[in-house]
C-alpha positions as CSV (number, residue, x, y, z in Angstrom):
1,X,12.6,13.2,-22.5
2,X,9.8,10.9,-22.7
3,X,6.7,11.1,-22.0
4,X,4.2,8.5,-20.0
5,X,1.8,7.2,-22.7
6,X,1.4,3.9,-20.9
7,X,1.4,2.7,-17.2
8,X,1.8,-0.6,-15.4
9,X,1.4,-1.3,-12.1
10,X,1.8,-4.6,-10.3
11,X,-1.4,-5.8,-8.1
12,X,-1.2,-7.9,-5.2
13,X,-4.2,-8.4,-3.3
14,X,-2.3,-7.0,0.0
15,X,-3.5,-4.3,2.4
16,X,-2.7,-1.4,-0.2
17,X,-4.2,-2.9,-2.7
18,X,-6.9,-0.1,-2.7
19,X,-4.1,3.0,-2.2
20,X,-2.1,1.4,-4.8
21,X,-5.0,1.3,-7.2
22,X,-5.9,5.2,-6.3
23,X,-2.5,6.0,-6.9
24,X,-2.0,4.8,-10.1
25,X,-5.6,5.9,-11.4
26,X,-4.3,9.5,-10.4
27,X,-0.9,9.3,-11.9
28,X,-2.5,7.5,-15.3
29,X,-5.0,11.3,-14.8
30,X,-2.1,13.5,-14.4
31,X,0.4,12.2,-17.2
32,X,-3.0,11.1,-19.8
33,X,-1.8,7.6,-19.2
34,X,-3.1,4.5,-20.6
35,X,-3.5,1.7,-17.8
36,X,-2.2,-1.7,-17.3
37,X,-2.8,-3.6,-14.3
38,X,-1.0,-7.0,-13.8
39,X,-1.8,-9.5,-11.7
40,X,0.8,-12.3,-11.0
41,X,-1.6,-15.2,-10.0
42,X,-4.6,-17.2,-11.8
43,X,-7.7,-15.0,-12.9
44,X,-11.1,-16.3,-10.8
45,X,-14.4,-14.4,-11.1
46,X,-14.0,-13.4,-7.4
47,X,-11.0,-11.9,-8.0
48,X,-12.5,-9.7,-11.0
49,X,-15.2,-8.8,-9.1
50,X,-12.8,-7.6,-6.4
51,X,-10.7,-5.3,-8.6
52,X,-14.0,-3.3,-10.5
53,X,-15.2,-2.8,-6.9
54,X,-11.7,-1.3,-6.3
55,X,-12.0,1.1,-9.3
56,X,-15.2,2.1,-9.0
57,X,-14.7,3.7,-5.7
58,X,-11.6,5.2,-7.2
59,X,-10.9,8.6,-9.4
60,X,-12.9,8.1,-12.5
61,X,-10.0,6.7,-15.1
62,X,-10.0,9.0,-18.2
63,X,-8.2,6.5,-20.4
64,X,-8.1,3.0,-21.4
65,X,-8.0,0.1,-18.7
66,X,-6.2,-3.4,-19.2
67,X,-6.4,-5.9,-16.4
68,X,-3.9,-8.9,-16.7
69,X,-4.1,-11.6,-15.4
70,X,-0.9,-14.5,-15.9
71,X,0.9,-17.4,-13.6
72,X,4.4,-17.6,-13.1
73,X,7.3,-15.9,-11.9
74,X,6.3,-12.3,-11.1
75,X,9.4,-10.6,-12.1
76,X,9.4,-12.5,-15.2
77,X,5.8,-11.6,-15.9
78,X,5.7,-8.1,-15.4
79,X,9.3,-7.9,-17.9
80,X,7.1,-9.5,-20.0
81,X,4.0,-7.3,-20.2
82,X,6.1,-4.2,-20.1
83,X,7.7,-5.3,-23.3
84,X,4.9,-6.4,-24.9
85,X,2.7,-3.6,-23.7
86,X,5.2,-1.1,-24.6
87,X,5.1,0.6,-20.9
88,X,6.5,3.7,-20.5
89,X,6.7,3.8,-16.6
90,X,6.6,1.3,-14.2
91,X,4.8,1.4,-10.6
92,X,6.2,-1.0,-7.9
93,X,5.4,-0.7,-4.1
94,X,8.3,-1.0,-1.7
95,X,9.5,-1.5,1.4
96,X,11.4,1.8,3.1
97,X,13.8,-0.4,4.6
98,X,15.1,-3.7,3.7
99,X,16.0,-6.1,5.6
100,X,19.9,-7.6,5.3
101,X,18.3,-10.6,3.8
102,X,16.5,-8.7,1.1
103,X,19.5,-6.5,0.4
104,X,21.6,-9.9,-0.3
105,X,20.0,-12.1,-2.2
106,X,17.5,-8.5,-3.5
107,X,14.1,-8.0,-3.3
108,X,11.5,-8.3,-6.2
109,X,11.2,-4.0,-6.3
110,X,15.2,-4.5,-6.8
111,X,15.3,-6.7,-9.2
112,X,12.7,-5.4,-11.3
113,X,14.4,-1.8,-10.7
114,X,17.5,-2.8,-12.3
115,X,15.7,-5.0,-15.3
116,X,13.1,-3.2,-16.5
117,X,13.3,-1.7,-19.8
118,X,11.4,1.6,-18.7
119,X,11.1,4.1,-15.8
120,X,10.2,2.9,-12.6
121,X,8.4,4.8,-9.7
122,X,9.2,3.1,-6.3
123,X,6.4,4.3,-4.0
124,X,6.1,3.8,-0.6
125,X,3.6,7.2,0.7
126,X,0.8,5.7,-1.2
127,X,-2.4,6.8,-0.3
128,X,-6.2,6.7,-1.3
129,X,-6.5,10.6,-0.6
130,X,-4.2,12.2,-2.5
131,X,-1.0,14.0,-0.9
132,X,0.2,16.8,-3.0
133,X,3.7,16.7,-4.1
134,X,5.5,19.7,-3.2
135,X,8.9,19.1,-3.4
136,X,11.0,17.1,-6.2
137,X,14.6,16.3,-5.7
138,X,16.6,15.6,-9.0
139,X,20.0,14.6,-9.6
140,X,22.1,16.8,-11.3
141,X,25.2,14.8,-11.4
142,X,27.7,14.9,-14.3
143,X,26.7,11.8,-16.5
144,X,25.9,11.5,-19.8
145,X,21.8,10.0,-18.8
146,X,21.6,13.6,-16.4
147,X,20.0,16.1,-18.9
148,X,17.3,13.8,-20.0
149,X,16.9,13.2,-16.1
150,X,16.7,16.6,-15.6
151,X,14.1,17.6,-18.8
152,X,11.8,14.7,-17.7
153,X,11.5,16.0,-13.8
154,X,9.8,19.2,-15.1
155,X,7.4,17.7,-17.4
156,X,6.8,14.9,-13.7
157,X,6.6,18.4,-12.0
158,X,3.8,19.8,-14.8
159,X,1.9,16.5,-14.4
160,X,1.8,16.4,-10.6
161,X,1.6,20.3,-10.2
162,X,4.8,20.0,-8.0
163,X,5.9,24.0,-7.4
164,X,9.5,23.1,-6.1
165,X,12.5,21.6,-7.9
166,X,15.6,21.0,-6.2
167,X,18.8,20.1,-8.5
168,X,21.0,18.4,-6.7
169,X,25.0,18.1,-7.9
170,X,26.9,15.1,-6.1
171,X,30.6,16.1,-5.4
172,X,32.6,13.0,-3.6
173,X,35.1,14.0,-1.9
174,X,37.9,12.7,-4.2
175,X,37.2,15.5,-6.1
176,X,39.2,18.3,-3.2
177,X,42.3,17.5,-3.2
178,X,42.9,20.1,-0.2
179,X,42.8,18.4,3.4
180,X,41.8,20.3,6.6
181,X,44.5,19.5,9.1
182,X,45.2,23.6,10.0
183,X,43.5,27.0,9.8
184,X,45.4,27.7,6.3
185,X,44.4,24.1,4.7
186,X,40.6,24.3,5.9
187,X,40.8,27.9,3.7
188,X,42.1,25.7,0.6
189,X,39.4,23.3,1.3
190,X,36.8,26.1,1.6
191,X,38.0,28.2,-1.4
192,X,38.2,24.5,-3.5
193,X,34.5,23.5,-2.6
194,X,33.2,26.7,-3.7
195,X,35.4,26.5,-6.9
196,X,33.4,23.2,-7.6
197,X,30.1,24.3,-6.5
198,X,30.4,27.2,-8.5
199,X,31.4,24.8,-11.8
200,X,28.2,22.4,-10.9
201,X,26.2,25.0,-11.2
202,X,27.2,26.7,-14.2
203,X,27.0,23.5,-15.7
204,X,23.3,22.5,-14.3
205,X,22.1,25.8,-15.6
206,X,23.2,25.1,-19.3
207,X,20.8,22.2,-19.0
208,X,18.5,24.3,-18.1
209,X,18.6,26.5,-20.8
210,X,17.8,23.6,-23.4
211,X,14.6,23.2,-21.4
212,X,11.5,25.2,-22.9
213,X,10.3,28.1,-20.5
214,X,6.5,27.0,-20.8
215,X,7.7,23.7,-19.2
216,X,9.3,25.6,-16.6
217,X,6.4,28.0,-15.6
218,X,5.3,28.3,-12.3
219,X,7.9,26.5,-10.7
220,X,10.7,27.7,-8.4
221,X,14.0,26.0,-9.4
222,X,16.8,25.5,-6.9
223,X,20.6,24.2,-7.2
224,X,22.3,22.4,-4.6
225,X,26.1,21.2,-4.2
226,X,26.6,19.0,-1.9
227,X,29.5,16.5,-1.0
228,X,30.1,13.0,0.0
229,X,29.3,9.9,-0.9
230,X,26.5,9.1,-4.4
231,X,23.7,8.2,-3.9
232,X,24.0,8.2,0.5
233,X,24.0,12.2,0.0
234,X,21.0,12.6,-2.4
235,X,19.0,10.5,-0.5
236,X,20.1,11.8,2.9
237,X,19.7,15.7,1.5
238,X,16.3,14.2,-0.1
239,X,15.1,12.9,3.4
240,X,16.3,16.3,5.5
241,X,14.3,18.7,2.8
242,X,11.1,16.5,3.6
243,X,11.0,15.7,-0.4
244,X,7.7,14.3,-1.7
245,X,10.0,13.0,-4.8
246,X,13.6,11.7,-5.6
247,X,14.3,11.7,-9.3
248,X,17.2,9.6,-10.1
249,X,19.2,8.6,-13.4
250,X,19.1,4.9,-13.7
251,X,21.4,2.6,-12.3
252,X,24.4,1.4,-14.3
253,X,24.7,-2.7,-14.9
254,X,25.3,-3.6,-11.7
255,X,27.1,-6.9,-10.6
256,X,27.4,-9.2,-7.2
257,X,30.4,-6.6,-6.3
258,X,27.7,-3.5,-6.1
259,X,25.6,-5.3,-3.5
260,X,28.7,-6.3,-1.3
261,X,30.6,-3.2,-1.5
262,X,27.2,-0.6,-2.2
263,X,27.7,2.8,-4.4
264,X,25.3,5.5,-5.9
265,X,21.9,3.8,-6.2
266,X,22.7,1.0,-4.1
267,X,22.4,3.1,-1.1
268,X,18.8,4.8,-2.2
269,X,17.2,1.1,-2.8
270,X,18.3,-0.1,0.7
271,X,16.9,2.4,2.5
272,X,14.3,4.8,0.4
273,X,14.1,8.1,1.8
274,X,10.5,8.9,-0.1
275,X,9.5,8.2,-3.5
276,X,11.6,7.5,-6.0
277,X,11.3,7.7,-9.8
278,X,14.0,6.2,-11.6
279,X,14.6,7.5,-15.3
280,X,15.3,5.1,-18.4
């Protein structure tokens, strides 16, 4: 697991600028966070002046503050800074549903999702006043990246006083060999989907047990098989449950195949069902 010493979010003077801003001034509270703030564009007194406004009316920051200001290509500037400021989490606004265009040729969000050399929180319920999280969905799919996935949701779930996990285990359907086509195959099918629900979870609650019980305290802890397609299921389950946050393992390398013929997280950045954190 690790933790989030130092924060970066992108600024764009757009309409939520200002809930951005709030946002990450809380988050940067919560986790203890350092604060970087990068604007893609040149730096003009006005432009200052506009941002301290911003912050003042915002949370009082209880760490350090770094406003950066640099031309040039925005996903290759905020790479940059989050190499060279060592940033251990990422914030990037986004659109809940792209556009086919967007999806194609990929929006900055997705570009900057798949490159970035840290975790990356896609938000899209910012707000000035805060909205409690109440409800974290985590993947608990079997990959080698899950159990760090898993250990870093409860310490996100200590740092947002979040009372509800959800661990979710992805079964596709390749996986049940049984097909319904009469009353005695729908039993085989039945009996076989509890045979692997039952293996998930036996499997998510070893990773639990490597997972200190203060970090656990206080929260109620749920595990959930369901089956279908990765990445379309989460984010469908996450949507249905009302989720305030999706916690996801990061995507593999992806090629120009993955965005022709979409899988696993594919399907969440097209269409995000709520906030999404995305572990490195």
């Amino acid at each position: 697991m690790h933790s989030f010493d130092k924060i970066l979010i992108g600024i764009a003077f757009s309409p939520n600028i200002i809930a951005n801003i709030h946002e990450a001034v809380r988050l940067a509270n919560m986790f203890n966070s350092e604060l970087v703030c990068v604007h893609v564009g040149e730096k003009t007194p006005e432009k200052e002046a506009q941002l301290e406004e911003i912050f003042e009316k915002a949370p009082d920051l209880h760490s350090k503050k770094t406003l950066v200001f640099q031309t040039g290509n925005p996903v290759d500037v905020i790479l940059e800074t989050c190499n060279t400021q060592n940033i251990d989490l990422l914030i990037l606004g986004a659109l809940q549903k792209e556009n086919i265009y967007k999806y194609y040729v990929g929006s900055i969000a997705r570009i900057l999702t798949r490159k970035a050399p840290c975790s990356v929180l896609l938000l899209i319920k910012h707000s000035v006043e805060r909205v409690p999280c109440k409800h974290i969905v985590v993947n608990g799919l079997q990959d080698p990246r899950t159990e760090e996935t898993i250990q870093t949701s409860f310490y996100v779930s200590q740092g947002l006083s979040c009372p509800k996990i959800t661990i979710v285990e992805e079964v596709t359907q390749q996986e049940i060999h049984a097909k319904a086509s009469d009353d005695v195959s729908l039993r085989k099918m039945k009996i076989e989907k509890e045979r692997i629900s039952n293996r998930e979870e036996m499997r998510v609650k070893d990773i639990l047990t490597h997972i200190p019980e203060e970090n656990k305290n206080g929260i109620s802890i749920k595990t959930q098989s369901i089956f279908g397609k990765r990445g379309y299921s989460i984010g469908h389950y996450a949507r249905v449950v009302r989720a305030d946050l999706l916690i996801m393992n990061a995507p593999n390398k992806t090629t120009i195949l993955d965005r022709l013929f979409p899988h696993d997280m594919e399907y969440i950045l097209s269409e995000l069902p709520t906030d999404v954190l995305i572990v490195k």
